[in-house]
N, C-alpha and C positions, 0 to 999 in steps of 0.2 A: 421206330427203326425196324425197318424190316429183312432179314437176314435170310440169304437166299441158302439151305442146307440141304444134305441128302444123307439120310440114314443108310448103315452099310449092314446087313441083317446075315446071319449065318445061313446053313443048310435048311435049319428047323425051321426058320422064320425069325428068329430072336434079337432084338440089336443089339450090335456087337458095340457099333461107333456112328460116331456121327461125321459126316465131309461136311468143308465148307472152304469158301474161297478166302484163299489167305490173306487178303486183304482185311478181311470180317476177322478172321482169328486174331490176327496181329491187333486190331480193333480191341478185340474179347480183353485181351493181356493184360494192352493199356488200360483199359479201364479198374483190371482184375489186381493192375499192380497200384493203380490212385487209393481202390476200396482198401486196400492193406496195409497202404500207407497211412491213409486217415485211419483205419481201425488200430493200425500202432501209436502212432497220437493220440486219440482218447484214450487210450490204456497206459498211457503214459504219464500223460494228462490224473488219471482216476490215481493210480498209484501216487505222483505226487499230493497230491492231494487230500490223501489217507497220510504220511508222513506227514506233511506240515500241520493235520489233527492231532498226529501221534506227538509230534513237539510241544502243541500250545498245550496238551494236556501234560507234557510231563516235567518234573519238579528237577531234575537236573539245569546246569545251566547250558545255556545257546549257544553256539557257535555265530558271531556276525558275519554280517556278510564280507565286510574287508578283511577278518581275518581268513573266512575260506578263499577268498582272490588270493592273500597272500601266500597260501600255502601251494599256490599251482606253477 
């Protein structure tokens, strides 16, 4: 994909920012906002994951699954 963009540079020379056509940026978002979504899923995902470790290891008793439905 090739993204057609123009750097916006100060007095000194320095870049300040980058232009691009808003098509491309709305483009960037989308993408920006899937990457965040999938990356709050596996973190979601890993944490579960560590709890249901933390269950099988521990010696108290379980909650089932019908009694957590019941309680909601």
């Amino acid at each position: 994909m090739k993204i057609a963009f123009e750097y916006v540079n100060d007095t000194n020379g320095n870049t300040q920012a980058v232009k691009l056509p808003l098509t491309e940026w709305e483009r960037v978002l989308n993408r920006l906002k899937k990457y965040e979504q999938a990356f709050k899923l596996r973190s979601d995902l890993k944490e579960a994951f560590q709890q249901v470790e933390t269950l099988k290891q521990s010696k108290e008793p379980k909650q089932t699954l019908n009694d957590f439905l019941n309680e909601l």
